[in-house]
N, C-alpha and C positions, 0 to 999 in steps of 0.2 A: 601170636605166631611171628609177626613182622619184626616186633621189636625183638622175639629168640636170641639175645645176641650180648658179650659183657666183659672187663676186667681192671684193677688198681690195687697193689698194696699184698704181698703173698708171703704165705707160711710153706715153705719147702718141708718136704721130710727131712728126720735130724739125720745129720752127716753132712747134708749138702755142704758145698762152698756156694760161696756170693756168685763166682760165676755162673753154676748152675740153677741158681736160685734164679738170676737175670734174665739168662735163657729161659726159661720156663715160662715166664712171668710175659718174656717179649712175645714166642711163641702161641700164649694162650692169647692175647690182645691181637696179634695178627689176625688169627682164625678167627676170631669174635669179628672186627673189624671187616674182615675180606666177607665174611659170609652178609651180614649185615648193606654192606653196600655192594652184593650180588643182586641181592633184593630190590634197595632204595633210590641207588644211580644208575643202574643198569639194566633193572627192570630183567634180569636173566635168575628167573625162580629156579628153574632146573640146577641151574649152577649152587645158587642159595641150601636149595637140598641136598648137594653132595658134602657140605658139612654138616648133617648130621649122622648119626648113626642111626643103621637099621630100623634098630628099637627105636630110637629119635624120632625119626618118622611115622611108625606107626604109634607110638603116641601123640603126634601131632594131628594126624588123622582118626586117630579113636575119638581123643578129645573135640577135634570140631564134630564130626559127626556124631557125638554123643546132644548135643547141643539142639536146639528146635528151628537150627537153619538151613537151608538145602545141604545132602551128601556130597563130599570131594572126593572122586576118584584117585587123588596122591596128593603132594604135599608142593608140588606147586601152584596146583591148583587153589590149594588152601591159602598158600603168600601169595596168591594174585588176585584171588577175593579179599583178603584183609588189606591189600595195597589199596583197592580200590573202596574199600569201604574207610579207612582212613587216611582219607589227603595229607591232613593238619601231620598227624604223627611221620607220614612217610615226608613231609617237608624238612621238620625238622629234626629227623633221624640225617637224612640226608645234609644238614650244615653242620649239626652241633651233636654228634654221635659222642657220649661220655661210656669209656667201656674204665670199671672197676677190677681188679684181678682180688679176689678177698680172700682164697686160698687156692694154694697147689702142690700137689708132690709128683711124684713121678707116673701116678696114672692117671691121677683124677683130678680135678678144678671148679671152681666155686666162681663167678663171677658178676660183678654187677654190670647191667646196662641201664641206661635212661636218654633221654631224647633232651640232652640238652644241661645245664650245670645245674644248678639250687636245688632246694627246699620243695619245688612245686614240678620240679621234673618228671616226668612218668619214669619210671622205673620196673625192673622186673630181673628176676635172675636167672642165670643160665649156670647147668652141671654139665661138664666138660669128663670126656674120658680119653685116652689114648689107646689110638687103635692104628696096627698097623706104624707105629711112630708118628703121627700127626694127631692132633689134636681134634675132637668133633663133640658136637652138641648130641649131649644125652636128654636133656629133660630140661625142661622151664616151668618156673611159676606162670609164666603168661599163657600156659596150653590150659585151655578147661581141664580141670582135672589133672594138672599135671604137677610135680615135685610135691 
């Protein structure tokens, strides 16, 4: 759930121009980034949860609560047990945050996240949709049960 967060390197829908491609690509890496370090340096979960969506959420909540660990009443509740359950990754989320953008068109996005550069980094992906014009987390492989 903490690590929820990703983007480098995007396939625009065909027509784009490189401008739009750029935007997109900067766009989805902002909102990965900002939500990420909502969480990591500022320890502001509520904030963390307004980039996801709706569904975002409630799968973030299904998935821990499906799990054999105590129920989370929401979804910051849920980033502030996983903060504190791992230091190590909220460390270095917090220095060496590497977000991948690995697709995007005009609604949707594909992105990588990982704690940090190499081969041994944790990683996990995150699906992006736009809502409203801005960009928010639909789904991740790091939610139990999730993507």
């Amino acid at each position: 759930a903490l690590a929820a967060v990703a983007a480098a390197g995007v396939a625009v829908a065909a027509g784009s121009d490189r401008s739009t491609e750029s935007e997109a690509h900067s766009a989805v890496e902002r909102t990965v980034r900002e939500a990420v370090y909502a969480a990591v340096r500022h320890r502001n979960y509520r904030r963390a949860c307004r980039f996801a969506t709706a569904r975002g959420r409630r799968r973030l909540l299904r998935g821990f609560n499906s799990s054999s660990g105590p129920d989370f009443p929401d979804c910051p509740a849920v980033i502030a047990e996983e903060a504190r359950r791992l230091p190590e990754t909220v460390r270095r989320l917090r220095s060496s945050l590497d977000v991948a953008v690995l697709r995007a068109n005009a609604t949707r996005a594909r992105v990588r996240v990982a704690e940090g550069v190499g081969p041994f980094a944790g990683r996990g992906h995150l699906a992006l949709v736009r809502v409203d014009g801005r960009w928010r987390i639909d789904n991740s492989d790091l939610i139990p049960y999730g993507d």
